[in-house]
C-alpha positions as CSV (number, residue, x, y, z in Angstrom):
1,X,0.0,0.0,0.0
2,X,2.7,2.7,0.5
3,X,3.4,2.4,-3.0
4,X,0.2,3.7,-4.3
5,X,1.2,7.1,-5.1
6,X,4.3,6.0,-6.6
7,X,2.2,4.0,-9.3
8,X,-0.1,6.3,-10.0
9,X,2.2,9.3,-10.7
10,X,4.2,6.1,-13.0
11,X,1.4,5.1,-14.4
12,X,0.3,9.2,-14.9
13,X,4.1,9.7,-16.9
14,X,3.5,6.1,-19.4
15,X,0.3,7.9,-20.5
16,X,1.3,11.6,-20.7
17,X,4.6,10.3,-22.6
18,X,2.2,8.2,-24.5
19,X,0.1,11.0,-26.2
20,X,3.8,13.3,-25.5
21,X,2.2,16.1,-23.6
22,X,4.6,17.9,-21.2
23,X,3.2,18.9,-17.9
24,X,4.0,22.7,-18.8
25,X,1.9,22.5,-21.7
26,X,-1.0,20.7,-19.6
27,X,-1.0,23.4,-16.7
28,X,-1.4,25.6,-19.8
29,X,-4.5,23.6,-20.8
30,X,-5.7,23.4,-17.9
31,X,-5.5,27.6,-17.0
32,X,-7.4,27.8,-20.7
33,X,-10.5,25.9,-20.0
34,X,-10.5,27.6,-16.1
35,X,-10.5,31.0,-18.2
36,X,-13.2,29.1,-20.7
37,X,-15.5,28.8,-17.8
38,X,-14.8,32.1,-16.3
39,X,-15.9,33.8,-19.2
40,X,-19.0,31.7,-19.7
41,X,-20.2,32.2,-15.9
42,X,-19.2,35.9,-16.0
43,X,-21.6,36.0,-19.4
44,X,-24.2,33.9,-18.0
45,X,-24.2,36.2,-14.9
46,X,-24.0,39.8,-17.0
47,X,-27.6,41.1,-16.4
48,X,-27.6,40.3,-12.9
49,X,-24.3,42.2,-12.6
50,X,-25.4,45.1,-14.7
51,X,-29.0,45.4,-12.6
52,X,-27.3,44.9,-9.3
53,X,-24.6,48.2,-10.4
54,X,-28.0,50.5,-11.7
């Protein structure tokens, strides 16, 4: 059992070396879709925000 992170984070580099994907580039995917949604909720949540300023 006190191997189990050591696996996954193994198992974690076979498949990120698999589709070759480097962690910098995934922490820069991953910041993308977090800005993605941002905007969405921010545009979902507009007209509230607008009537709550009037």
């Amino acid at each position: 059992m006190a191997n189990d992170k050591r696996f996954t984070f193994k198992f974690l580099g076979v498949h990120m070396e698999a589709i070759n994907f480097t962690p910098k580039e995934l922490r820069k995917t991953v910041w993308t879709a977090a800005l993605i949604i941002l905007m969405i909720i921010i545009a979902w949540r507009l007209p509230e925000i607008i009537s709550a300023i009037r």
